[in-house]
RODREN-70331 format. One record per residue: x, y, z of N, C-alpha, C in turn; residue in three letters; residue number from 1. Coordinates in Angstrom, 2 decimals. Example, Ala and Ser with C-alpha at 12.3 -4.5 7.8 and 13.67 -1.06 7.14 Angstrom:
2
n.c1:n.c2:n.c3:ca.c1:ca.c2:ca.c3:c.c1:c.c2:c.c3:code:pos
13.19:-5.69:7.80:12.30:-4.50:7.80:13.20:-3.30:7.80:ALA:1
12.85:-2.25:7.08:13.67:-1.06:7.14:12.90:0.03:7.87:SER:2
end
This chain:
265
n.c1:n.c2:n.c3:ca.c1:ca.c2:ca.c3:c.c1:c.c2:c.c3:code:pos
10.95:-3.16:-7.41:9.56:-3.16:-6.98:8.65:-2.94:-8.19:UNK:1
7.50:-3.91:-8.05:7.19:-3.69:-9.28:5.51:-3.04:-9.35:UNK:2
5.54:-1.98:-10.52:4.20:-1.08:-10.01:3.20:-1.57:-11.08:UNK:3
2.09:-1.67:-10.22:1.02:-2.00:-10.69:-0.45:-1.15:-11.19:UNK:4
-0.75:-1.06:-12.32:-1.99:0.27:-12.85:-3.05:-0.38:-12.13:UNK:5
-3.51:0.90:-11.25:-5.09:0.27:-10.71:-5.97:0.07:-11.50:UNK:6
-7.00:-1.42:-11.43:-7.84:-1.31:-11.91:-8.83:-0.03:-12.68:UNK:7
-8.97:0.29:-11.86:-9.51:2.04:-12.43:-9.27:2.75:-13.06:UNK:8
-7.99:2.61:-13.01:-7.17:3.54:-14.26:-7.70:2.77:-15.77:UNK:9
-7.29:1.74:-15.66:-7.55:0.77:-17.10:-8.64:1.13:-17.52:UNK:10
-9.79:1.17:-16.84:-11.29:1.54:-17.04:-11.54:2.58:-17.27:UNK:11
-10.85:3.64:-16.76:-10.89:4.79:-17.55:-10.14:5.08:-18.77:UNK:12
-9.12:4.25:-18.72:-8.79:4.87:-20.52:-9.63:4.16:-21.23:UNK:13
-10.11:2.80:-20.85:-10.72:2.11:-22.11:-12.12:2.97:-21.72:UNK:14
-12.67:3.79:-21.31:-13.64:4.31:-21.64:-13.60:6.02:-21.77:UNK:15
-12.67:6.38:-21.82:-11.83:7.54:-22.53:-11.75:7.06:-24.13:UNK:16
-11.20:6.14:-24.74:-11.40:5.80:-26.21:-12.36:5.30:-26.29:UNK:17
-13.42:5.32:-25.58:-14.97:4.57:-26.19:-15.49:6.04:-26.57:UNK:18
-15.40:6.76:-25.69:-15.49:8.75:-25.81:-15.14:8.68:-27.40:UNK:19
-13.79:8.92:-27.07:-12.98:9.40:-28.77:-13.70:8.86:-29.79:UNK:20
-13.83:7.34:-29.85:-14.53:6.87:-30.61:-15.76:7.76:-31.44:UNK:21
-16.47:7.60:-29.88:-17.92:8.43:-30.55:-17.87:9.11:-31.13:UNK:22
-17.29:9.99:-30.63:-17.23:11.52:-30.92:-16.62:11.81:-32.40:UNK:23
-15.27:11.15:-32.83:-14.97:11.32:-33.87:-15.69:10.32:-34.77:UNK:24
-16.62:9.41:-34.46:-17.48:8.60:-35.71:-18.22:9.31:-36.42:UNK:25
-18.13:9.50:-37.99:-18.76:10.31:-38.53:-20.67:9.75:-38.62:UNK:26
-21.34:10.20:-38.46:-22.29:10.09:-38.46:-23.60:10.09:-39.61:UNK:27
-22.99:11.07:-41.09:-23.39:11.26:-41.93:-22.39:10.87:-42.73:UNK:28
-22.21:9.89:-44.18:-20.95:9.71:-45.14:-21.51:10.39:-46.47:UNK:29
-20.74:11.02:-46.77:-20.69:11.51:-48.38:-21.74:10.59:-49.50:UNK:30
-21.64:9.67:-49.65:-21.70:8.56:-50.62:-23.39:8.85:-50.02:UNK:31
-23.92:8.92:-48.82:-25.15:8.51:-48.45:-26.23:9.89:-48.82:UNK:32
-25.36:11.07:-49.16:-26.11:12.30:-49.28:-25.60:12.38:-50.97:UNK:33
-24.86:12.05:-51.64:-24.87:12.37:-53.28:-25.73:12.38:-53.86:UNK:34
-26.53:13.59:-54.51:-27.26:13.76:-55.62:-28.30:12.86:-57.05:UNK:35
-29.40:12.32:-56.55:-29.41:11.28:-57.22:-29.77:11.89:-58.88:UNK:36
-29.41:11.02:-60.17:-29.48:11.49:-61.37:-30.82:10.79:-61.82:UNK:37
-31.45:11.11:-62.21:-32.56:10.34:-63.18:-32.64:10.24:-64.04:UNK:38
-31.72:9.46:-64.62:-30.92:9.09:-66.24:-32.51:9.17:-67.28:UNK:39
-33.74:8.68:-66.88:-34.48:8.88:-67.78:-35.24:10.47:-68.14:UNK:40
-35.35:11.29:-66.78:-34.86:12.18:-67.31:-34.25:13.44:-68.57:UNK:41
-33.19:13.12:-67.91:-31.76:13.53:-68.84:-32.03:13.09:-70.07:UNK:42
-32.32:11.80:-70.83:-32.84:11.32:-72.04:-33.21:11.98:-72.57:UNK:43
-34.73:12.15:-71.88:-36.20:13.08:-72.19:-35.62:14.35:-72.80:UNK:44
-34.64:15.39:-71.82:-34.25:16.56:-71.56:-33.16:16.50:-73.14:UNK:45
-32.63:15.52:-73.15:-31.51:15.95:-74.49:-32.02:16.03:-75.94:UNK:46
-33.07:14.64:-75.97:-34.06:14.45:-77.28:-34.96:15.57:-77.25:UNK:47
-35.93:15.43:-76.31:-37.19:16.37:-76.96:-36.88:18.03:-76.67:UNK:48
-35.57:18.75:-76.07:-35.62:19.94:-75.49:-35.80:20.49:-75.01:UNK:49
-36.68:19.79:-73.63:-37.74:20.42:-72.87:-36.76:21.37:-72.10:UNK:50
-37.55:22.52:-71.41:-36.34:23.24:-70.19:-36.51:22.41:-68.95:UNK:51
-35.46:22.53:-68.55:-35.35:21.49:-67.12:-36.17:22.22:-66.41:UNK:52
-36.86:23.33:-66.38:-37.46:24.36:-64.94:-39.12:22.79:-65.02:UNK:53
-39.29:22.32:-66.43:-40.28:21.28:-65.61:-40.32:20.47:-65.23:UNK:54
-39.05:20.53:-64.62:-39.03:18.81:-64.04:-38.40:19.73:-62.40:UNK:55
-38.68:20.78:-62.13:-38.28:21.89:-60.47:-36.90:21.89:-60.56:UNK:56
-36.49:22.85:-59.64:-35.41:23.28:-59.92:-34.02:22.15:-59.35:UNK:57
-33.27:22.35:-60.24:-32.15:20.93:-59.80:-31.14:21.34:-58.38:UNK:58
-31.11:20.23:-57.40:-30.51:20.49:-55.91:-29.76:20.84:-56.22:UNK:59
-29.12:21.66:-54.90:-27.81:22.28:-55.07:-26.82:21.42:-54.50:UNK:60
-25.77:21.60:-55.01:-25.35:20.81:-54.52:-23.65:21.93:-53.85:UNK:61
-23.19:21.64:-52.61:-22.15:22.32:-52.20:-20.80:21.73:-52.44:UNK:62
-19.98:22.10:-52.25:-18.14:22.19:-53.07:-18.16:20.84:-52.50:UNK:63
-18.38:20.58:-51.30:-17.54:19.12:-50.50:-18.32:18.30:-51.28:UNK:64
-19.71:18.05:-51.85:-20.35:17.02:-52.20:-21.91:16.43:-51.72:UNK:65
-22.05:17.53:-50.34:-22.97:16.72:-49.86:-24.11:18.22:-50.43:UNK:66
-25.68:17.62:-50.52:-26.83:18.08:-50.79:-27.30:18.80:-49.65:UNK:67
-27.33:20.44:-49.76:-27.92:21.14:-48.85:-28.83:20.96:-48.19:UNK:68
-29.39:20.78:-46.93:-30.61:20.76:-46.40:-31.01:21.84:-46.23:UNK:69
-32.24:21.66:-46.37:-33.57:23.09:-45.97:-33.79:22.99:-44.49:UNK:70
-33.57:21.91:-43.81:-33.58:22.02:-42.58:-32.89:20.92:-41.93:UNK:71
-31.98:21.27:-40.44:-31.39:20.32:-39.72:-31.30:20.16:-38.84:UNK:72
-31.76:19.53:-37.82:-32.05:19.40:-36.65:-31.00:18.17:-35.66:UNK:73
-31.03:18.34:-34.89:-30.31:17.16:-33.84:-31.31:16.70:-32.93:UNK:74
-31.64:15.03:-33.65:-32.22:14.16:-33.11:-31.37:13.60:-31.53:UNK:75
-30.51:13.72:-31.27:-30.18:13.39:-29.93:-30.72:13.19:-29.00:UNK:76
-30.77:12.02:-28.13:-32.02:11.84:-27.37:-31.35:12.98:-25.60:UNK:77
-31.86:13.30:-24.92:-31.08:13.78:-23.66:-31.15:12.74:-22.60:UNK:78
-30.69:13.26:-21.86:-31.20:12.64:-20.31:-30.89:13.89:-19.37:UNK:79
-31.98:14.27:-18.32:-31.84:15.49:-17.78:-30.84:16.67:-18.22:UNK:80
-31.78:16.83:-19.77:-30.85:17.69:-20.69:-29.48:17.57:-20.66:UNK:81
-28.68:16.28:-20.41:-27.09:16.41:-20.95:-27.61:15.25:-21.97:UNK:82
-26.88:15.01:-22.40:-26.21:14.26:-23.74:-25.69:12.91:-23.22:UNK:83
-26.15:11.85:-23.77:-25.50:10.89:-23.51:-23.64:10.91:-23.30:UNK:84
-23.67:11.52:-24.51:-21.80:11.72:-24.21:-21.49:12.39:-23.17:UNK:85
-21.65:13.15:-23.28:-21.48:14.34:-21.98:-21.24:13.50:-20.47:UNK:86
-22.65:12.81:-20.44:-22.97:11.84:-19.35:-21.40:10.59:-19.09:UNK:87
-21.28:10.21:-20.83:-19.77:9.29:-20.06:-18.61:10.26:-19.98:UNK:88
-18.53:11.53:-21.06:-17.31:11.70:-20.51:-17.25:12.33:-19.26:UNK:89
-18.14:12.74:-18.44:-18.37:13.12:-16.83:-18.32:11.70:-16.10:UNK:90
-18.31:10.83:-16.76:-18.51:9.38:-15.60:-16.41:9.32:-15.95:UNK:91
-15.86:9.27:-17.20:-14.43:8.60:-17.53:-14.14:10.16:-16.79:UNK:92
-14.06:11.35:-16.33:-13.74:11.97:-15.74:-13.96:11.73:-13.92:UNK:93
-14.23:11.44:-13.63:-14.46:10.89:-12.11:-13.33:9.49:-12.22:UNK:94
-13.32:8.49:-13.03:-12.95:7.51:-12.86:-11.42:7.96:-12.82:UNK:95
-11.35:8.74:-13.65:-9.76:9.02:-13.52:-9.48:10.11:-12.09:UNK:96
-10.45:10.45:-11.80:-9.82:11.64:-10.61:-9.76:10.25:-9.33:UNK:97
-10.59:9.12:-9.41:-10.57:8.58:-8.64:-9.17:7.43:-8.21:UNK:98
-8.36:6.60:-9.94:-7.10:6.53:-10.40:-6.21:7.35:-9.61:UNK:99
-6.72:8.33:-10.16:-5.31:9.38:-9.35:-5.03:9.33:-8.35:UNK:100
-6.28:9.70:-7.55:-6.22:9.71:-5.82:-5.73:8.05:-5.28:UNK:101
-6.04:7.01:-5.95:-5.30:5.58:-5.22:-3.82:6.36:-5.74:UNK:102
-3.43:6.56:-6.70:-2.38:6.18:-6.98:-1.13:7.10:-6.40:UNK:103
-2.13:8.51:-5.48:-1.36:9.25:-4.77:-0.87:8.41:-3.61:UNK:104
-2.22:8.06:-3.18:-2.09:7.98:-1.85:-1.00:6.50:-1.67:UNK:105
-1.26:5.60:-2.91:-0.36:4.18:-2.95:1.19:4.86:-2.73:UNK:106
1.17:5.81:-3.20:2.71:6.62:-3.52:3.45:7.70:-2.10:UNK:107
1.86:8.10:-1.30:2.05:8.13:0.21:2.59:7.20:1.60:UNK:108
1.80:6.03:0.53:1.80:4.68:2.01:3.57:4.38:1.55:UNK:109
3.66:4.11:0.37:4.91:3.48:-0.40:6.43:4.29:0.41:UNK:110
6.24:5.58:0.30:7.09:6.55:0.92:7.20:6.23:2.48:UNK:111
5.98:6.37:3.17:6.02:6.13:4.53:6.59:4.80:5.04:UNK:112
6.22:3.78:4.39:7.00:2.51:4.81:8.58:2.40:4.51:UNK:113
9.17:3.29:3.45:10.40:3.48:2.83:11.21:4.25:3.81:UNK:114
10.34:5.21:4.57:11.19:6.34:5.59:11.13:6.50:6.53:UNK:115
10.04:5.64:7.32:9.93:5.78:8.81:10.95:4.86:9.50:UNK:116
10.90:5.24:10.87:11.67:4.47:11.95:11.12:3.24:11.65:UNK:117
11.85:2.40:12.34:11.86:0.58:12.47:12.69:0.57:13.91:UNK:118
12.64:0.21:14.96:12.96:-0.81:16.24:13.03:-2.11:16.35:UNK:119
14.31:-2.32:16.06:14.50:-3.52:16.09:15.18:-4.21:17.21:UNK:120
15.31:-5.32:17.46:16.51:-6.48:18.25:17.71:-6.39:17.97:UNK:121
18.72:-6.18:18.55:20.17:-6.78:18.16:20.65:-7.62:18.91:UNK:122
20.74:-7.28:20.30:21.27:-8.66:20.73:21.06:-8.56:22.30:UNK:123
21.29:-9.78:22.48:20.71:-9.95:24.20:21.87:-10.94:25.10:UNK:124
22.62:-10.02:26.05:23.28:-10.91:27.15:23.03:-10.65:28.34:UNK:125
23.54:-11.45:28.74:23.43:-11.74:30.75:24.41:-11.61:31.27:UNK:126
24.56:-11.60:32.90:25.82:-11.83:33.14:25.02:-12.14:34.78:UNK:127
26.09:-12.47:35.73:25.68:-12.96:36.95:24.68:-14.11:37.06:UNK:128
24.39:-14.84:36.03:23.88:-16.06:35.80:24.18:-17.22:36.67:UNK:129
24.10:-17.30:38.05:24.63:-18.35:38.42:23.69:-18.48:40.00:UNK:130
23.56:-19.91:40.52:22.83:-19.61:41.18:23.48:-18.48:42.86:UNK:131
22.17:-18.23:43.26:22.88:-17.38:44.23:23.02:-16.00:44.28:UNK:132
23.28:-15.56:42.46:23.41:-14.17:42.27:21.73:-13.71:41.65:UNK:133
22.28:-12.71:41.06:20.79:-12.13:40.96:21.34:-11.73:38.89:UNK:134
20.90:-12.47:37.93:20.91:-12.02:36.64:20.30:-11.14:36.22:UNK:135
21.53:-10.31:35.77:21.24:-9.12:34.56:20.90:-8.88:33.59:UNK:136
20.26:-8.80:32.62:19.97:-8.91:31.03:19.99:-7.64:30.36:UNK:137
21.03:-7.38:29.65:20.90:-6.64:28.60:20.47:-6.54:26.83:UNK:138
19.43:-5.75:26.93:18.60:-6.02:25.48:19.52:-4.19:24.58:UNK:139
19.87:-4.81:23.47:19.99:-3.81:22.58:19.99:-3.90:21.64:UNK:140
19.24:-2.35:21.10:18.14:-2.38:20.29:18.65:-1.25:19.42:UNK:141
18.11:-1.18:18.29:18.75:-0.03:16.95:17.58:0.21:16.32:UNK:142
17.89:1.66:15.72:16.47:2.06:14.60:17.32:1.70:13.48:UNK:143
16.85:0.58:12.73:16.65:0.63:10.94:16.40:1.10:10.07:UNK:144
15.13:2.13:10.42:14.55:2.82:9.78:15.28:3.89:8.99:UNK:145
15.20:4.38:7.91:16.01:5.94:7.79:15.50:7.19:8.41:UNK:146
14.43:7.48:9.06:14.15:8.40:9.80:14.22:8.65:11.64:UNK:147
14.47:9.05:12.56:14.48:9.16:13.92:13.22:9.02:14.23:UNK:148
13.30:8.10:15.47:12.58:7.59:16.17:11.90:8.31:17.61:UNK:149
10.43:8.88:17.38:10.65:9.94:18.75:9.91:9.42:19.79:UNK:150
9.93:9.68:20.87:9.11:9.09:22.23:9.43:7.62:22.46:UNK:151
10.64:7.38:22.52:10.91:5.68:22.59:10.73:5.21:23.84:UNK:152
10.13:4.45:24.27:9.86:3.84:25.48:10.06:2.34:25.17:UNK:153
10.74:1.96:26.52:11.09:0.20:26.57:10.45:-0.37:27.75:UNK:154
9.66:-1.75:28.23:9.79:-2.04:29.00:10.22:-3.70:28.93:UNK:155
11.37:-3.63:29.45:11.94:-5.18:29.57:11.30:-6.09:31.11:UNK:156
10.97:-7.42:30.43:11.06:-8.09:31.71:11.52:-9.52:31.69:UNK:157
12.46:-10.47:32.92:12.89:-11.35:33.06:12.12:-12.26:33.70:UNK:158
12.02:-13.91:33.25:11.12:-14.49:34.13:11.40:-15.77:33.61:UNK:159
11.77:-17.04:34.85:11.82:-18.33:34.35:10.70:-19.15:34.54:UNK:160
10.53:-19.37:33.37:9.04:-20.22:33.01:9.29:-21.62:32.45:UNK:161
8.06:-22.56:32.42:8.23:-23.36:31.57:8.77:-23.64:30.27:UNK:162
9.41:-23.98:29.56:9.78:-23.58:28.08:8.58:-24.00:27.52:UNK:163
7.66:-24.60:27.92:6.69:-24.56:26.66:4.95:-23.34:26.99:UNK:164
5.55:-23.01:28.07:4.86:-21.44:28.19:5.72:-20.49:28.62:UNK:165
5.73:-19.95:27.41:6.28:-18.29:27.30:5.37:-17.38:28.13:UNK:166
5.84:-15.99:28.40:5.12:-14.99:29.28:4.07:-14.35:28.36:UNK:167
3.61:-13.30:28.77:3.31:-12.74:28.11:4.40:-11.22:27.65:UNK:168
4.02:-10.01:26.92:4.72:-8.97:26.16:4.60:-8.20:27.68:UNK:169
5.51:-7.69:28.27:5.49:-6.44:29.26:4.69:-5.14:28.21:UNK:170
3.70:-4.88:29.11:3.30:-3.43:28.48:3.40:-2.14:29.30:UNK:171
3.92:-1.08:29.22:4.44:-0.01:29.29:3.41:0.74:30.02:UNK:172
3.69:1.23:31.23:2.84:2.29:32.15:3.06:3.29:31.51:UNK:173
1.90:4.30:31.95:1.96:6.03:31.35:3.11:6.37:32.38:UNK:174
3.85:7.19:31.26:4.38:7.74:31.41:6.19:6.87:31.28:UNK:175
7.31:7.46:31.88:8.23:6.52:31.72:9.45:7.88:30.73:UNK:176
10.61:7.30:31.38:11.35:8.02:30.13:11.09:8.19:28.58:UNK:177
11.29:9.10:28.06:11.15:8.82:26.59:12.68:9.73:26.02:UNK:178
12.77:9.19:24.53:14.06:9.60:24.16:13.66:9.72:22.41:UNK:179
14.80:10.37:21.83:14.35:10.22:20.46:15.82:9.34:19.93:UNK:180
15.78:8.48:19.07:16.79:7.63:18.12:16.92:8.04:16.94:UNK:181
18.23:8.45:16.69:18.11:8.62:15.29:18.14:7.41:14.17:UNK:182
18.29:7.83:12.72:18.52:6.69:11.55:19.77:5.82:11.92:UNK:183
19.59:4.70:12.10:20.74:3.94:12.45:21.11:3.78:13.90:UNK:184
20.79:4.92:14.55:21.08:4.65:16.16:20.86:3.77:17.25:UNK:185
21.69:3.38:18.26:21.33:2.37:18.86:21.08:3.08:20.32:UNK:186
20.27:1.80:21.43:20.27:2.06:22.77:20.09:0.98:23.20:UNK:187
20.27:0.90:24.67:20.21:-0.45:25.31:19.26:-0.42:26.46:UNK:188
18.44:-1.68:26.69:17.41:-1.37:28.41:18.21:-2.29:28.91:UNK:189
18.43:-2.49:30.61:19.13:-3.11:31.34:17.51:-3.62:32.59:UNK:190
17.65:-5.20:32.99:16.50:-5.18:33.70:17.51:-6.90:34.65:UNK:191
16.99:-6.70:35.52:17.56:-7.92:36.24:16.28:-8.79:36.83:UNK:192
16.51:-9.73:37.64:15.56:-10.39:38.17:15.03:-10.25:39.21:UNK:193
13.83:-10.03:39.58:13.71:-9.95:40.94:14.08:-10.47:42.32:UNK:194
14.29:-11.72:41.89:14.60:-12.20:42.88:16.07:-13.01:42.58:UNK:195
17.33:-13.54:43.02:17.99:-14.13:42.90:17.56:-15.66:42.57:UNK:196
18.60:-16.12:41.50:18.60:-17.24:40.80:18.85:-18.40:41.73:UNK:197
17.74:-19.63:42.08:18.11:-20.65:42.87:18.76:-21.65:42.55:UNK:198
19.10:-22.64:43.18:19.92:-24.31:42.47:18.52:-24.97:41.88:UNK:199
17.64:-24.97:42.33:16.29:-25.75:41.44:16.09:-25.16:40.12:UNK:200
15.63:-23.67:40.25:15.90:-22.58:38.91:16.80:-23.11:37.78:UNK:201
18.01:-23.45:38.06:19.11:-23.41:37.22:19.09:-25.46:36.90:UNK:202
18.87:-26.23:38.05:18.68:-26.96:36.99:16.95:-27.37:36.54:UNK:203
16.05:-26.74:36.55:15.19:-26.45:35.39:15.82:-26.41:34.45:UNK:204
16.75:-25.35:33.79:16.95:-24.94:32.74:17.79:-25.92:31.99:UNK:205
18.64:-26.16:33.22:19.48:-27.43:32.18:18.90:-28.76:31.91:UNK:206
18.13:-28.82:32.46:17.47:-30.15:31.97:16.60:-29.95:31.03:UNK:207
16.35:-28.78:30.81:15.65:-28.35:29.53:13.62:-28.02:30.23:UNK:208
13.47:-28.44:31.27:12.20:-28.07:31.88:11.71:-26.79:31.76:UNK:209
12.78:-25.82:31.88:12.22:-24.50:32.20:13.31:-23.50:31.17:UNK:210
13.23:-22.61:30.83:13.67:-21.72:30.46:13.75:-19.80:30.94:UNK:211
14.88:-19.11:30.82:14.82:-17.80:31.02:14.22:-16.59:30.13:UNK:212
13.16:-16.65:30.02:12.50:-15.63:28.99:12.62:-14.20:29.44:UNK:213
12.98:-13.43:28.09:13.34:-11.52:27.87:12.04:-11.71:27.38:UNK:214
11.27:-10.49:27.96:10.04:-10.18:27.65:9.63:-9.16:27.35:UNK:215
9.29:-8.44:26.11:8.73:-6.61:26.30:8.07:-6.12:25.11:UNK:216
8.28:-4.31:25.51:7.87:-4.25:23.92:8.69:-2.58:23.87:UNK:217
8.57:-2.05:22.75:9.23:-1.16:22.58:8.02:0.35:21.97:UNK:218
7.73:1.18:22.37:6.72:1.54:21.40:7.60:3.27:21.24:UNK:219
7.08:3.50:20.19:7.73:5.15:19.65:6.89:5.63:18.71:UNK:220
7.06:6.99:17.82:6.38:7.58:17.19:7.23:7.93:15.91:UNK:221
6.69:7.42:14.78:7.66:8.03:13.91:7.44:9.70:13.13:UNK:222
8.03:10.09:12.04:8.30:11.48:11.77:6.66:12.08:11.41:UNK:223
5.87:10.64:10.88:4.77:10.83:10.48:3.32:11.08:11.46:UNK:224
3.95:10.73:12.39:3.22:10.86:13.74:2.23:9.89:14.09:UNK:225
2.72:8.70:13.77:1.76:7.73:13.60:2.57:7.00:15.13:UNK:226
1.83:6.33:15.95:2.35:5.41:16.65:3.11:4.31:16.42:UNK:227
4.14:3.74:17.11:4.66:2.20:16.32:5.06:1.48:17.52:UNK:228
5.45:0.35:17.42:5.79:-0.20:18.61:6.48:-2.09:17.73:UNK:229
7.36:-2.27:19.07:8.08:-3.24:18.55:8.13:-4.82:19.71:UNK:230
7.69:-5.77:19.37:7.49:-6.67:20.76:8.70:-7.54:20.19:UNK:231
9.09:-8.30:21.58:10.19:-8.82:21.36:10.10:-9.69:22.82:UNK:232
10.82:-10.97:22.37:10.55:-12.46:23.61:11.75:-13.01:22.93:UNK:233
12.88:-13.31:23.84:13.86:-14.15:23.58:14.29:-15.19:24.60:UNK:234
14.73:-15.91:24.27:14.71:-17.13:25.97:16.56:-17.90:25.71:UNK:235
16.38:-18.37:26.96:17.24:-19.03:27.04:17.53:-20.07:27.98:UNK:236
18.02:-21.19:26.70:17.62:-22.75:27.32:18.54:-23.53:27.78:UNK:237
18.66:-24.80:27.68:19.77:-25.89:28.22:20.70:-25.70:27.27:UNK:238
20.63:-25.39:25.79:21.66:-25.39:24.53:22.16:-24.30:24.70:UNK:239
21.35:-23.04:25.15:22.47:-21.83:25.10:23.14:-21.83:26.36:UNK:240
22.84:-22.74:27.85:23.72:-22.18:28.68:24.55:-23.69:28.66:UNK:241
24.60:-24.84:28.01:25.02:-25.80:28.35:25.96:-25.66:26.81:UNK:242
25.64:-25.25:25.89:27.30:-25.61:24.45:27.07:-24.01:23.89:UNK:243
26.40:-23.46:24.30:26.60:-21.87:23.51:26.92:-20.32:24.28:UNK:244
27.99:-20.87:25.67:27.85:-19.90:26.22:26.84:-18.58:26.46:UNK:245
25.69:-18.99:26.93:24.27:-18.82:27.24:23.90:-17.45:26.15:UNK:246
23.79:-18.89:25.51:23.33:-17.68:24.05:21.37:-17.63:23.96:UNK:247
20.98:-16.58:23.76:19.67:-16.39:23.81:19.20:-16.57:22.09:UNK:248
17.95:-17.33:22.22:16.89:-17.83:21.05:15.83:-16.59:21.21:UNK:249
16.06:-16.48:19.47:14.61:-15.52:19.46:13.42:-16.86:19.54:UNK:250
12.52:-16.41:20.16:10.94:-17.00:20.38:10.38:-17.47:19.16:UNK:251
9.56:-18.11:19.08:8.55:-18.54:17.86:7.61:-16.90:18.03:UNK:252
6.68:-17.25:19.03:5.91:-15.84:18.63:6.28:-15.08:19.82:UNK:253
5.78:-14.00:19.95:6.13:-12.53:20.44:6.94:-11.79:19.81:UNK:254
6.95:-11.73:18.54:7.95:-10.67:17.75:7.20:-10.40:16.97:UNK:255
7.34:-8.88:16.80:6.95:-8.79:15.25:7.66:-8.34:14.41:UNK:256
8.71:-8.94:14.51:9.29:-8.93:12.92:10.35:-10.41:13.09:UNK:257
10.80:-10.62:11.63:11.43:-12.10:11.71:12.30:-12.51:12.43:UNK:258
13.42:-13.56:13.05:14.31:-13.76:13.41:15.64:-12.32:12.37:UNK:259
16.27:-11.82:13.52:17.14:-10.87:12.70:18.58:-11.64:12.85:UNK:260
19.02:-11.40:14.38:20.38:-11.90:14.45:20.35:-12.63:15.47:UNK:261
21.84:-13.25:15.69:21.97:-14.58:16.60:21.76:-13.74:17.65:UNK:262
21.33:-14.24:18.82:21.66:-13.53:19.74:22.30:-13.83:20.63:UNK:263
23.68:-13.03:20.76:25.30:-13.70:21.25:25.13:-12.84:22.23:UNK:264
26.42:-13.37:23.45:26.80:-12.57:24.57:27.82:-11.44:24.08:UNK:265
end
């Protein structure tokens, strides 16, 4: 996985060394304060003898090189008495507290998607499929996730429809069993049809007109206490009950997550 520096961050170091910069730019150079000589002067002073006291007294000059001032002041302009500097390094100080905080919280979300529950599909069969009887469907389902899964609620439903309209997602009344799943754990919902399967019903399906759609959704809470929930639509057509011993197709949509596994009897 590959990690990426927030914008912000960048902006604060490059204006963290615009800081340094300043701050260590010398502002005064040696060469610009050295002592000037007045070679004509000096001439005057060697030939005719004069004492130097008439030409005032000669600058002083200190060990490093530079010419004492009589007075020194800091021209610095303010802005509501701080300092221009002051002013950025209080702005490159925010920018980085602000860096930080994405880069916690990127490192929060990153963790939470790494450790929470997942509800997934595994596989879906029938049995009593025939006309006359009344079909069973069993959906089972596993957490992926590495953490347990708490308040799991399922509601499955069976229904032969057109194959080119699917149902809609069963959604879940208050209340209802709930259970917790652990990392890796599995469970199964069991739901049949309401009504027994007719000879018209069945050949719908084989002629490919109609299909048997699993319909639902799954919803739970993971460790983080966030809500989650899992929808899931699988059907079954003329190919799974006519050459695949009525093997069930995951749906185009009603899932949210990709095709996982075949789904065998």
């Amino acid at each position: 996985m590959q990690w990426a520096v927030p914008r912000e961050l960048l902006w604060a170091i490059i204006f963290t060394l615009a800081v340094f910069v300043v701050a260590l730019w010398p502002s005064h150079y040696p060469y610009n304060q050295a002592p000037k000589v007045d070679t004509q002067h000096q001439s005057e002073n060697g030939v005719g003898g004069s004492s130097p006291a008439e030409y005032g007294p000669a600058p002083q000059i200190n060990p490093s090189g530079k010419q004492q001032r009589e007075h020194s002041s800091d021209d610095t302009p303010e802005i509501f008495g701080i300092k221009p500097g002051e002013w950025l390094l209080s702005i490159v100080t925010l920018m980085l507290w602000a860096a930080t905080v994405r880069l916690v919280r990127g490192a929060d979300q990153t963790a939470e998607r790494q450790l929470r529950a997942y509800i997934d599909t595994r596989s879906a069969t029938i049995v009593d499929f025939e006309p006359g009887e009344q079909p069973t469907v069993t959906m089972e389902f596993r957490n992926v996730g590495q953490t347990p899964a708490k308040n799991v609620r399922v509601k499955v439903r069976v229904q032969i429809r057109p194959e080119d309209d699917p149902p809609e997602n069963a959604e879940i009344e208050t209340g209802g069993s709930r259970s917790t799943i652990g990392s890796k754990g599995k469970f199964s919902a069991h739901v049949s049809m309401a009504s027994p399967l007719t000879e018209d019903q069945m050949e719908a399906i084989e002629l490919g007109d109609a299909a048997l759609f699993v319909s639902g959704i799954v919803r739970y809470d993971d460790i983080f206490g966030n809500p989650r929930l899992t929808r899931f639509r699988v059907k079954l057509t003329a190919d799974g009950v006519l050459y695949r011993n009525n093997t069930f197709d995951t749906c185009d949509d009603g899932n949210d997550a990709e095709k996982l596994v075949a789904f065998a009897p």
